[in-house]
KEMARFI-632988 format. One record per residue (C-alpha): residue number from 0; residue in three letters; z, x, y negated. Coordinates in steps of 0.25 Angstrom, whole numbers, plus 5000, padded with zeros to 4 digits. Layout:
N
<pt><resi>NUM</resi><resn>ALA</resn><w>Z</w><u>X</u><v>Y</v></pt>
...
END
This chain:
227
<pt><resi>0</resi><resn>UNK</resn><w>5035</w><u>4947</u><v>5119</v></pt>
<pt><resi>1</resi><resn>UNK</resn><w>5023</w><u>4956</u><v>5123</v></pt>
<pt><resi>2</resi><resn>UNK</resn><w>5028</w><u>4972</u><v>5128</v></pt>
<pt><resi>3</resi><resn>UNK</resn><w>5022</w><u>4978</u><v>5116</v></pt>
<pt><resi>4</resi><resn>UNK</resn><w>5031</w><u>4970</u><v>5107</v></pt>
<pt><resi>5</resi><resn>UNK</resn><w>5044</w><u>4974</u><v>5102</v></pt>
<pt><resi>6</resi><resn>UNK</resn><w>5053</w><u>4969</u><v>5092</v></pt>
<pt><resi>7</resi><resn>UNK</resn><w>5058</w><u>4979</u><v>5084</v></pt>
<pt><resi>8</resi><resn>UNK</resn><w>5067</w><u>4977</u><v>5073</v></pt>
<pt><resi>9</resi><resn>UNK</resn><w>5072</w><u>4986</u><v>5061</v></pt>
<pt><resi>10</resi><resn>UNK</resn><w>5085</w><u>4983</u><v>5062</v></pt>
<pt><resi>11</resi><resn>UNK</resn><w>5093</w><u>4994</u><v>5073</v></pt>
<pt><resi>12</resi><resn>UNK</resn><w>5100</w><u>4985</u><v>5083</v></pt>
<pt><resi>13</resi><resn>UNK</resn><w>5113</w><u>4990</u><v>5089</v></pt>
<pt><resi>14</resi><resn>UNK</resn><w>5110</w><u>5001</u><v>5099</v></pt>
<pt><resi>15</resi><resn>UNK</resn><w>5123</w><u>5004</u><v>5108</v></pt>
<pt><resi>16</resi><resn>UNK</resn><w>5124</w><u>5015</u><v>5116</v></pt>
<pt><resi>17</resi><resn>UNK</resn><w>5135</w><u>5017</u><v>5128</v></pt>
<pt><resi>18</resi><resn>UNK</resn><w>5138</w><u>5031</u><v>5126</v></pt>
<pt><resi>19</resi><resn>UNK</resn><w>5152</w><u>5035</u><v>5124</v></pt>
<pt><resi>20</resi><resn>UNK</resn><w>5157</w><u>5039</u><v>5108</v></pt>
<pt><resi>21</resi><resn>UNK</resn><w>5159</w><u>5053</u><v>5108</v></pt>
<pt><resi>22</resi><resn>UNK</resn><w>5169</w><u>5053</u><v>5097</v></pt>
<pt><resi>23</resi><resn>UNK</resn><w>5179</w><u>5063</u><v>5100</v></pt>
<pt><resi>24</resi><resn>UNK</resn><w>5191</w><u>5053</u><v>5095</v></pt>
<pt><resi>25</resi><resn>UNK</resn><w>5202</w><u>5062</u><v>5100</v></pt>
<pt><resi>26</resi><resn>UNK</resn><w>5198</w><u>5076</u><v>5094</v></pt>
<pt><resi>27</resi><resn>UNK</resn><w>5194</w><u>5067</u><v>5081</v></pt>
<pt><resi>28</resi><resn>UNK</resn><w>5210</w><u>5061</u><v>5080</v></pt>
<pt><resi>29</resi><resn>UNK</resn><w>5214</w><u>5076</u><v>5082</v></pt>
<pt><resi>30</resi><resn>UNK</resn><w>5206</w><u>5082</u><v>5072</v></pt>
<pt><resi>31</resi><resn>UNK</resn><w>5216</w><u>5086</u><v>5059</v></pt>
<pt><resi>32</resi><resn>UNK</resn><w>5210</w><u>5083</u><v>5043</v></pt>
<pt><resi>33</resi><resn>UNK</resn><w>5206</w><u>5097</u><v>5042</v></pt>
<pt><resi>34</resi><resn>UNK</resn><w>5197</w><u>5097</u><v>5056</v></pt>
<pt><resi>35</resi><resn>UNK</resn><w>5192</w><u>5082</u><v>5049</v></pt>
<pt><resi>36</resi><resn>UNK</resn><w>5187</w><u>5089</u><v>5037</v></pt>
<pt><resi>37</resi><resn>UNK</resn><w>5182</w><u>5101</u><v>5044</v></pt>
<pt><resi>38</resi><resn>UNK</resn><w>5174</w><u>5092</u><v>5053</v></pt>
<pt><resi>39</resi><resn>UNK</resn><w>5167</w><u>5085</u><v>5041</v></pt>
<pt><resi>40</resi><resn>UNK</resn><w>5164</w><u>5097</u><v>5032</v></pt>
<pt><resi>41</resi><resn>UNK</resn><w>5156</w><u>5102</u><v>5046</v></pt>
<pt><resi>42</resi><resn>UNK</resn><w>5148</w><u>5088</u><v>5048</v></pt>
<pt><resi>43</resi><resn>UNK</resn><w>5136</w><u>5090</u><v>5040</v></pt>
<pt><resi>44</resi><resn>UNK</resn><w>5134</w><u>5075</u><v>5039</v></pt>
<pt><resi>45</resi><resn>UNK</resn><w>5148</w><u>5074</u><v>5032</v></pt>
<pt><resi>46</resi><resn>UNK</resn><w>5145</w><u>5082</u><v>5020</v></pt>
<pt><resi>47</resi><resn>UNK</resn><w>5152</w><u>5080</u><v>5007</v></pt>
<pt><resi>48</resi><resn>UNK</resn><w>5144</w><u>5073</u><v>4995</v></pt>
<pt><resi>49</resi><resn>UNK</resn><w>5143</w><u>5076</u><v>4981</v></pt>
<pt><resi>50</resi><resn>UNK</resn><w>5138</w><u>5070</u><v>4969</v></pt>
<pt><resi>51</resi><resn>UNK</resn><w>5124</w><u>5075</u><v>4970</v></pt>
<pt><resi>52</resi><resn>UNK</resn><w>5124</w><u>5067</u><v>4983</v></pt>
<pt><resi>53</resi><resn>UNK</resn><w>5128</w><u>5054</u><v>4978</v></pt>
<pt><resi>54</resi><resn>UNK</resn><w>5121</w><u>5055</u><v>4964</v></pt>
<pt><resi>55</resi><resn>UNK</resn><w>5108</w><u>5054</u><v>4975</v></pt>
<pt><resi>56</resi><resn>UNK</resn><w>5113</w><u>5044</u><v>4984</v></pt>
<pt><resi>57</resi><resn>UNK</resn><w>5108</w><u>5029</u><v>4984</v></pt>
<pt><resi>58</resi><resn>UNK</resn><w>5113</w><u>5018</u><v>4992</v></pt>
<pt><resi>59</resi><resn>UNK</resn><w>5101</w><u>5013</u><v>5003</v></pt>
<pt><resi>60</resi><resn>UNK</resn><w>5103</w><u>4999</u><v>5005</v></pt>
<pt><resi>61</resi><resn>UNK</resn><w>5098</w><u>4996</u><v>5021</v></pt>
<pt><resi>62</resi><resn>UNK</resn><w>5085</w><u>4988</u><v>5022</v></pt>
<pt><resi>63</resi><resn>UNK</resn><w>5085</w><u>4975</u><v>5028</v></pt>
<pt><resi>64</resi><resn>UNK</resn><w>5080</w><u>4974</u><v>5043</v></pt>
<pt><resi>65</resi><resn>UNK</resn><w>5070</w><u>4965</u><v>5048</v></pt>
<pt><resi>66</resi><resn>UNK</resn><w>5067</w><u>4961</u><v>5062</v></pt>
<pt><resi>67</resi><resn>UNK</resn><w>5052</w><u>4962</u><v>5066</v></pt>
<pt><resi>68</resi><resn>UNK</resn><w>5044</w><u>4963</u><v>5078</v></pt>
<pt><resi>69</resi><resn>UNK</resn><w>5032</w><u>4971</u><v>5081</v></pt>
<pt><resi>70</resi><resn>UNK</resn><w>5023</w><u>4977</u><v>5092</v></pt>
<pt><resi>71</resi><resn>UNK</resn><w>5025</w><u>4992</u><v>5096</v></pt>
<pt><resi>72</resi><resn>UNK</resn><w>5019</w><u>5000</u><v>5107</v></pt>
<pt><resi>73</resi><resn>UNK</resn><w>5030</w><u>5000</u><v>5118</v></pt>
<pt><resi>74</resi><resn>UNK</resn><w>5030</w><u>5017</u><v>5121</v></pt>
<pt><resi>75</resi><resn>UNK</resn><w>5033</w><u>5018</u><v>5106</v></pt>
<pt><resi>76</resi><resn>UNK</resn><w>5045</w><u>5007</u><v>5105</v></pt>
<pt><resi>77</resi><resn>UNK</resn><w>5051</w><u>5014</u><v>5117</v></pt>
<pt><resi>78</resi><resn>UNK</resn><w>5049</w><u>5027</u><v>5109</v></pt>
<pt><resi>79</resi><resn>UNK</resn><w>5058</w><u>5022</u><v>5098</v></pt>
<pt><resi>80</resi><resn>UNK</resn><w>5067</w><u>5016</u><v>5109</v></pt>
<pt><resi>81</resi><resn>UNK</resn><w>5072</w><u>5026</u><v>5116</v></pt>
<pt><resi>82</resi><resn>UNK</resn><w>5081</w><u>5031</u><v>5104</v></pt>
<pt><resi>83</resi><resn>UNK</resn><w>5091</w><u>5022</u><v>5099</v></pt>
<pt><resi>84</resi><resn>UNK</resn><w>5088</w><u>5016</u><v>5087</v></pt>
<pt><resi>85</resi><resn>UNK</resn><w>5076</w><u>5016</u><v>5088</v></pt>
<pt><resi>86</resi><resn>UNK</resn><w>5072</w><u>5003</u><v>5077</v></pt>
<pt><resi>87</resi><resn>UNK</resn><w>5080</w><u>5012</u><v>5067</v></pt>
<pt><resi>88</resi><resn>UNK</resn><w>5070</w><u>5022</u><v>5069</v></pt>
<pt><resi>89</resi><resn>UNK</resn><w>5059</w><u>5015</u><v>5070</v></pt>
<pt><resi>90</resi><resn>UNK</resn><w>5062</w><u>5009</u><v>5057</v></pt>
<pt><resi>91</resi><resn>UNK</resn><w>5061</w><u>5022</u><v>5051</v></pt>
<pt><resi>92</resi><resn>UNK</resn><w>5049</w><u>5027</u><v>5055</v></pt>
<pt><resi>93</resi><resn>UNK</resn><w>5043</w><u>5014</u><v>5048</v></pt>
<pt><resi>94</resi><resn>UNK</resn><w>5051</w><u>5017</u><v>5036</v></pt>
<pt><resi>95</resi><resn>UNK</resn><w>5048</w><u>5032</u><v>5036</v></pt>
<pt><resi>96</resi><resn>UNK</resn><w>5032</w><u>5027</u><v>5037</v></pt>
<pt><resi>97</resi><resn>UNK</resn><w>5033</w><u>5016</u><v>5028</v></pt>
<pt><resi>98</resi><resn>UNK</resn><w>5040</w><u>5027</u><v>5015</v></pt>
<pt><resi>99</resi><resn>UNK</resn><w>5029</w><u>5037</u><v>5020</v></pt>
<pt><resi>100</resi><resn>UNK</resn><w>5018</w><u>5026</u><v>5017</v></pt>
<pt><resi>101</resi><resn>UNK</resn><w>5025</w><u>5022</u><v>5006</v></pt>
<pt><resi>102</resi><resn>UNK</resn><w>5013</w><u>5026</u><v>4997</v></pt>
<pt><resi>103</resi><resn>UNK</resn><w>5003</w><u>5021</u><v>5004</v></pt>
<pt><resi>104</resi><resn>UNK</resn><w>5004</w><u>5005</u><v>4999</v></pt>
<pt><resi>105</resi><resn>UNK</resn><w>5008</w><u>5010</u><v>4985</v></pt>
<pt><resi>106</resi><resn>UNK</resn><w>4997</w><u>5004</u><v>4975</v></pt>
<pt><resi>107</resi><resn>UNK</resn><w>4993</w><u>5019</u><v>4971</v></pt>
<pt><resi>108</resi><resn>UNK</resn><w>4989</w><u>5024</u><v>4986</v></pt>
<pt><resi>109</resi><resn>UNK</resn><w>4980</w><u>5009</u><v>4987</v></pt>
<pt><resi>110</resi><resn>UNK</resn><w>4973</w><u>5012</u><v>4976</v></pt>
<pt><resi>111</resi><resn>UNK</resn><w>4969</w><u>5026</u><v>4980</v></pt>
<pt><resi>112</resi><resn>UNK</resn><w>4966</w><u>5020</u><v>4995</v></pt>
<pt><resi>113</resi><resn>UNK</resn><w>4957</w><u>5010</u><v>4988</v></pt>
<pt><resi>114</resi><resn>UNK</resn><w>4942</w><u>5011</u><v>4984</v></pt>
<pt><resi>115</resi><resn>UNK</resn><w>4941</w><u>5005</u><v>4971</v></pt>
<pt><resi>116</resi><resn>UNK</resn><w>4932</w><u>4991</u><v>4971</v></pt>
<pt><resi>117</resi><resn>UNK</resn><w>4920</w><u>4988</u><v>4962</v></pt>
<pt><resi>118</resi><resn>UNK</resn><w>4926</w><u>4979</u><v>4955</v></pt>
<pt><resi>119</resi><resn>UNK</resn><w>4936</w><u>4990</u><v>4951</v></pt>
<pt><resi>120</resi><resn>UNK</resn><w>4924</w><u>5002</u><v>4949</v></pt>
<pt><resi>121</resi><resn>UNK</resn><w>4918</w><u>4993</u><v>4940</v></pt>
<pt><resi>122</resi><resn>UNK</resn><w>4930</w><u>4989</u><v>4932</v></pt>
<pt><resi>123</resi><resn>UNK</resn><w>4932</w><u>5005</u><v>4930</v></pt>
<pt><resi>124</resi><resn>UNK</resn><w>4916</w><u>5008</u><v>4926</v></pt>
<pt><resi>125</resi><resn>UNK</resn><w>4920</w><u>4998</u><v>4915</v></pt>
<pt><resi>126</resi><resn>UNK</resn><w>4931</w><u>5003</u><v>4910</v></pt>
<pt><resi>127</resi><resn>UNK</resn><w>4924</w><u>5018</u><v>4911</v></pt>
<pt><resi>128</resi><resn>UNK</resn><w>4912</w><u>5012</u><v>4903</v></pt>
<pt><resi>129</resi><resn>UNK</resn><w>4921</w><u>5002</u><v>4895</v></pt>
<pt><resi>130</resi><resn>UNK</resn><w>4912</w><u>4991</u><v>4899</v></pt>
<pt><resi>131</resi><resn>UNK</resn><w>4917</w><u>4975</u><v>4899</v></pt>
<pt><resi>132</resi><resn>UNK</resn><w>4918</w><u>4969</u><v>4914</v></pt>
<pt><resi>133</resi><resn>UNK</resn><w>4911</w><u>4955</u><v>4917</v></pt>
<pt><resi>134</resi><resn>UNK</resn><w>4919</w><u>4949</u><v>4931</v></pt>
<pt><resi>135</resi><resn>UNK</resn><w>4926</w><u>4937</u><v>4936</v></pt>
<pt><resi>136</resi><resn>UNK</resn><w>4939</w><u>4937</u><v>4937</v></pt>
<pt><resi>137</resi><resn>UNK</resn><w>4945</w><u>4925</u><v>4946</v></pt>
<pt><resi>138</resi><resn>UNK</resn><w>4932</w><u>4919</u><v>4946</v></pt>
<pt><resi>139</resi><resn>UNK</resn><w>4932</w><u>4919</u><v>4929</v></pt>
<pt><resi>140</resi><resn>UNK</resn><w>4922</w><u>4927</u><v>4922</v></pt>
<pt><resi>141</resi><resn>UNK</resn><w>4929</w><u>4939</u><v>4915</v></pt>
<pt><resi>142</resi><resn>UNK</resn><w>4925</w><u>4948</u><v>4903</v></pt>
<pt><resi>143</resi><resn>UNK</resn><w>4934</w><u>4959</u><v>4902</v></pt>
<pt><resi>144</resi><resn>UNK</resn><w>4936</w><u>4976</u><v>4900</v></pt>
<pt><resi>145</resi><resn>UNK</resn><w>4946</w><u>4982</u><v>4911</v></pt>
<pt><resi>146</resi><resn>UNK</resn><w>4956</w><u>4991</u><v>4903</v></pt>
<pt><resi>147</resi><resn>UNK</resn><w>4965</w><u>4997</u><v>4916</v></pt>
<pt><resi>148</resi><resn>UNK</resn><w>4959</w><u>4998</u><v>4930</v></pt>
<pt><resi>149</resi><resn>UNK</resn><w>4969</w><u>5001</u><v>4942</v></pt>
<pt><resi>150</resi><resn>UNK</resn><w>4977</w><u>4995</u><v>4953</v></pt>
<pt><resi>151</resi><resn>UNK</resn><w>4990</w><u>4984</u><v>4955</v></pt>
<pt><resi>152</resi><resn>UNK</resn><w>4995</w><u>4983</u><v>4969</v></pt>
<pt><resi>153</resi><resn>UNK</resn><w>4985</w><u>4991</u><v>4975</v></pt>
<pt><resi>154</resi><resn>UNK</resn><w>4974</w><u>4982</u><v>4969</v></pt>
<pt><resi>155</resi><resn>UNK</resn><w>4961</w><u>4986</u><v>4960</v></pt>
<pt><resi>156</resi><resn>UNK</resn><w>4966</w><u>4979</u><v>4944</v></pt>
<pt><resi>157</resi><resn>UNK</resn><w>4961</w><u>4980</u><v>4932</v></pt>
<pt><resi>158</resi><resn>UNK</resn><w>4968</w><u>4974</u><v>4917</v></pt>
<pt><resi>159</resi><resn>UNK</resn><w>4957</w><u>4971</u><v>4907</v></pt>
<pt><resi>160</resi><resn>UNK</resn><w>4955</w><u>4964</u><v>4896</v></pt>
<pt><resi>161</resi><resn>UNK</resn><w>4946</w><u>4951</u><v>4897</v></pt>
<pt><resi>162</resi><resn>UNK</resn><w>4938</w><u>4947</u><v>4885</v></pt>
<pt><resi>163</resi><resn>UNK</resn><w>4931</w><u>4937</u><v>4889</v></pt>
<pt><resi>164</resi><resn>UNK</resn><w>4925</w><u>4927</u><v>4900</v></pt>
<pt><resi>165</resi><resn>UNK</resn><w>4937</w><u>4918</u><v>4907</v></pt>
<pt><resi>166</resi><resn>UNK</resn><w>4951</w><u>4917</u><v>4912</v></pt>
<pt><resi>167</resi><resn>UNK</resn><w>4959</w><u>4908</u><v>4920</v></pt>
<pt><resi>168</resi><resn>UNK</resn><w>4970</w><u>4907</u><v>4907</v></pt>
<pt><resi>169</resi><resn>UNK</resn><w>4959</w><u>4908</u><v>4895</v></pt>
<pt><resi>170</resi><resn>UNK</resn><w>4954</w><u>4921</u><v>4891</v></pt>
<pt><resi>171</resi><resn>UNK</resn><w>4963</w><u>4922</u><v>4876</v></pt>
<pt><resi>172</resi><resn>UNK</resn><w>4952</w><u>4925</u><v>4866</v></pt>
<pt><resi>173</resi><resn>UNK</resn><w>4950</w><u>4939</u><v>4863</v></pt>
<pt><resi>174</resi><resn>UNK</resn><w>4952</w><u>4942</u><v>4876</v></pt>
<pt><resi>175</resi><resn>UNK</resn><w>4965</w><u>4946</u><v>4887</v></pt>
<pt><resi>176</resi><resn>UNK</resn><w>4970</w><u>4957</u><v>4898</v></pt>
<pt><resi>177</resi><resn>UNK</resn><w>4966</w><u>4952</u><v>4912</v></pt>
<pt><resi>178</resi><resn>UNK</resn><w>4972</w><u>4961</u><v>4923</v></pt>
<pt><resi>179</resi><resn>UNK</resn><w>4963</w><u>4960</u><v>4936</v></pt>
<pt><resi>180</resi><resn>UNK</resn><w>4962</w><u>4961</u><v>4949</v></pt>
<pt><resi>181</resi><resn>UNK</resn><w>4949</w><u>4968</u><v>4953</v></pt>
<pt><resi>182</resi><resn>UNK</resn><w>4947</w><u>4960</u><v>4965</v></pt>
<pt><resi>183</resi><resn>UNK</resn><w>4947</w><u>4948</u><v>4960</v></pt>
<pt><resi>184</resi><resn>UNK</resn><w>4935</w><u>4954</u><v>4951</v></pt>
<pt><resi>185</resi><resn>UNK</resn><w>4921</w><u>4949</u><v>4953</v></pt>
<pt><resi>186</resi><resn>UNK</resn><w>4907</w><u>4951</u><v>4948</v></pt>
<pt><resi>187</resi><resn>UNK</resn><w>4911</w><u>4961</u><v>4937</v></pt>
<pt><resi>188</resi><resn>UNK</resn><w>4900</w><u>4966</u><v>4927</v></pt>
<pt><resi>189</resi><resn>UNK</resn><w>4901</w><u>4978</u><v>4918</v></pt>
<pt><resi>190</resi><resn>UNK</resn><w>4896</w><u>4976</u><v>4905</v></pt>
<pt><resi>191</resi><resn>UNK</resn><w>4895</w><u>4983</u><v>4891</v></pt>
<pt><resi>192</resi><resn>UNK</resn><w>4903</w><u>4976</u><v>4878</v></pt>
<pt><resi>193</resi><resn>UNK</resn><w>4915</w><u>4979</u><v>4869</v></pt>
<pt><resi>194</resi><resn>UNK</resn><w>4928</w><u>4982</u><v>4877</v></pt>
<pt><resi>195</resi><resn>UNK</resn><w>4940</w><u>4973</u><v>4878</v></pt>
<pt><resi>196</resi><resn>UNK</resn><w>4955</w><u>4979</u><v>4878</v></pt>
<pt><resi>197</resi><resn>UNK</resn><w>4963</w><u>4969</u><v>4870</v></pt>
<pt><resi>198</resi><resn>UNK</resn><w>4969</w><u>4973</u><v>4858</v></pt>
<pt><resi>199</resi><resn>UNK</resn><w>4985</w><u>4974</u><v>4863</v></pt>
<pt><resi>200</resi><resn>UNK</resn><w>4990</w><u>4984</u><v>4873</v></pt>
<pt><resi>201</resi><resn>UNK</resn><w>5004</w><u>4983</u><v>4869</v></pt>
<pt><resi>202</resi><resn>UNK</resn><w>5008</w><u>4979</u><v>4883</v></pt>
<pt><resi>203</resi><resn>UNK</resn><w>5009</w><u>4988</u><v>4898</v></pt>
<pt><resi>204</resi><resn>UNK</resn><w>4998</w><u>4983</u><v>4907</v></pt>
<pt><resi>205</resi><resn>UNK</resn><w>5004</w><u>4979</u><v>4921</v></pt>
<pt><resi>206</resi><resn>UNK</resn><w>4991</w><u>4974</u><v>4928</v></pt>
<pt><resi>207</resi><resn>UNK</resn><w>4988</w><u>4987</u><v>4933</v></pt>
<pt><resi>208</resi><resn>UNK</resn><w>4997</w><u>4996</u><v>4942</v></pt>
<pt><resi>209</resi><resn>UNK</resn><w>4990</w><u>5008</u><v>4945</v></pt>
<pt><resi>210</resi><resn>UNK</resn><w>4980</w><u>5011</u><v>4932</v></pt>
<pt><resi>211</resi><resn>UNK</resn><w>4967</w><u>5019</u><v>4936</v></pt>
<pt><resi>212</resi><resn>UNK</resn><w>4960</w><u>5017</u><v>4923</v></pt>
<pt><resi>213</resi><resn>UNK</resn><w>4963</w><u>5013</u><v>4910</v></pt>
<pt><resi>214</resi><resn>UNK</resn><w>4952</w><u>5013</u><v>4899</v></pt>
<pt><resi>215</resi><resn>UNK</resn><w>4965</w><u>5016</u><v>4888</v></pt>
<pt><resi>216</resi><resn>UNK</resn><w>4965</w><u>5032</u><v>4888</v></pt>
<pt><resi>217</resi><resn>UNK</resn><w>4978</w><u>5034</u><v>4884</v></pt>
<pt><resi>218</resi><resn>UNK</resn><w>4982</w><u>5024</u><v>4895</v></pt>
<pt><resi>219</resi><resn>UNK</resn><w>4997</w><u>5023</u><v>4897</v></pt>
<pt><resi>220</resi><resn>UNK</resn><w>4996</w><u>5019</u><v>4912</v></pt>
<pt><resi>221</resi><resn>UNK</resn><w>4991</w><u>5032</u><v>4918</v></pt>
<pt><resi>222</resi><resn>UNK</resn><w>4977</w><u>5029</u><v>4924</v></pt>
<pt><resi>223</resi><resn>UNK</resn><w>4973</w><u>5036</u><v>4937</v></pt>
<pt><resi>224</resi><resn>UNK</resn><w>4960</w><u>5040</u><v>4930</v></pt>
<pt><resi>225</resi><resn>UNK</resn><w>4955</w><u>5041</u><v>4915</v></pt>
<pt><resi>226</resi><resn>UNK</resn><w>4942</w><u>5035</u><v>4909</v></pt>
END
């Protein structure tokens, strides 16, 4: 193992120390019931609990440790080693910088880190127009009108509802809801025509998580912006 590596694990290892306990045992023995209870009502960490504390309280199950190792610069392990318990600690500031960046991976802050592609302007100048959308989709030719424009898992999505060209199960006739993943979108074409909605909309969508437009006005999925 080169100098700069160190194995660190998350798990505290027994650290033993060879000073004396400083536990008066004697004076403890001596002490009557009254000096006892006198002794607790003055250690603020011995305070008495009521309801309120308990109807607050929740049990925290320990996480599970995991051995790793990894490469740190050897002034800042020594830093960290010259307290004891030092992995503990280390393991917190981890934890406290992972719950302050908690945000920062959620699907809401990637889509506002995120210009919005082409492919996803165009399928929003359609629905702002009401124009049908001539693409491929999966290397098939698509007919369709996007109906909800948004994000799933930090990715640009769309649901809408194809009325023509082809699919990898048949196209029903009539028409169906495609929910589509804007990257895998290509040479997409705005044109004028009737649009397409389907007739039923009796069910909750789940294609898109975070809807940023929705061409229904009284949209029930609290679209970031109106048409």
């Amino acid at each position: 193992m080169s100098d700069d590596t160190f194995g660190i694990i998350s798990k505290t290892e027994p650290e033993t120390s060879k000073t004396e306990p400083k536990t008066d045992w004697r004076r403890l023995r001596s002490m009557t019931d009254g000096e006892i209870r006198a002794a607790i009502v003055d250690d603020p960490d011995a305070q008495p609990t009521d309801e309120a504390f308990w109807k607050e309280a929740r049990v925290v199950m320990p996480r599970r440790k995991e051995t790793v190792t990894i490469r740190l610069d050897a002034d800042l392990l020594d830093w960290f080693r010259s307290e004891r318990g030092y992995q503990t600690r280390i393991n917190a500031i981890l934890r406290a910088f992972m719950n302050a960046h908690a945000d920062d991976r959620s699907p809401a802050t990637m889509t506002r880190t995120l210009a919005p592609s082409s492919a996803y302007k165009l399928f929003q100048q359609a629905m702002t127009t009401r124009k049908q959308i001539l693409c491929a989709y999966n290397g098939r030719p698509r007919e369709l009108c996007p109906v909800i424009l948004g994000h799933s898992q930090g990715q640009e999505k769309a649901l809408t509802y194809q009325f023509g060209g082809q699919s990898e199960k048949g196209l029903p006739r009539g028409g169906q809801w495609r929910c589509l993943w804007l990257s895998k979108v290509r040479n997409i074409r705005l044109r004028d025509g009737p649009w397409h909605a389907g007739d039923r909309h009796d069910q909750p969508q789940d294609c898109v998580e975070i809807v940023d437009l929705d061409v229904n006005p009284a949209s029930p999925y609290n679209p970031k912006r109106r048409l």
